[in-house]
C-alpha positions in Angstrom: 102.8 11.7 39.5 102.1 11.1 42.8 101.6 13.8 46.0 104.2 14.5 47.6 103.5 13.9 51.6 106.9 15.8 52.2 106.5 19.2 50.5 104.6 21.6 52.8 102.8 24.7 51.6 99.8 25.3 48.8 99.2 21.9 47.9 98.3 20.8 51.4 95.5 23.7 51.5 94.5 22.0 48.4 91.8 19.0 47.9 92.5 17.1 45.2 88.8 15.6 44.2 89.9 13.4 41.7 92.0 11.4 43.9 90.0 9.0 45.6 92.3 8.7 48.9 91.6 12.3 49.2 87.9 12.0 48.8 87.5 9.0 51.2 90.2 11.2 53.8 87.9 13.7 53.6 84.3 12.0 54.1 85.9 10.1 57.2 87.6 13.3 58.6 84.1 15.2 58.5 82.1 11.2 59.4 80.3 12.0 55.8 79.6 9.3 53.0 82.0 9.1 50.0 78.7 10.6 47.8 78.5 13.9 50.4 82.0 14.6 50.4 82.6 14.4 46.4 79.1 16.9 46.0 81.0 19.2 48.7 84.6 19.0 47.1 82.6 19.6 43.5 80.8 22.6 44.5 83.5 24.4 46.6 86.2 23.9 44.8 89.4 22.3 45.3 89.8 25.2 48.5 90.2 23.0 52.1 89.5 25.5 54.3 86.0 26.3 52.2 85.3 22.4 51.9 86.2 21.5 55.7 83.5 24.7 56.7 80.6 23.0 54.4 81.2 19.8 55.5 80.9 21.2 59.3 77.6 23.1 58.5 76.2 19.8 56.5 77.0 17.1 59.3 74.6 20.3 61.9 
């Protein structure tokens, strides 16, 4: 099943690290390589705001 781009709420404050459209969203939102941004996804979880902060703190 595909995401839904329509239906606000949890899922958006969700990464979904399986999905490789989310993974390579999320390295070129934070400028990171695919590699970096799967090992940040992995170790924080699928939570965005947690992700997005240690991706911010890895790029300094």
């Amino acid at each position: 099943m595909s995401d839904n781009k329509q239906k606000q709420g949890q899922d958006r404050k969700l990464v979904a690290g399986g999905e490789k459209y989310e993974v390579a969203y999320f390295a070129k939102k934070h400028g990171l390589e695919l590699k970096d941004a799967k090992r940040i996804i992995e170790a924080h979880g699928p939570d965005r705001d947690a992700a997005d902060k240690a991706a911010n703190r890895f790029k300094h």
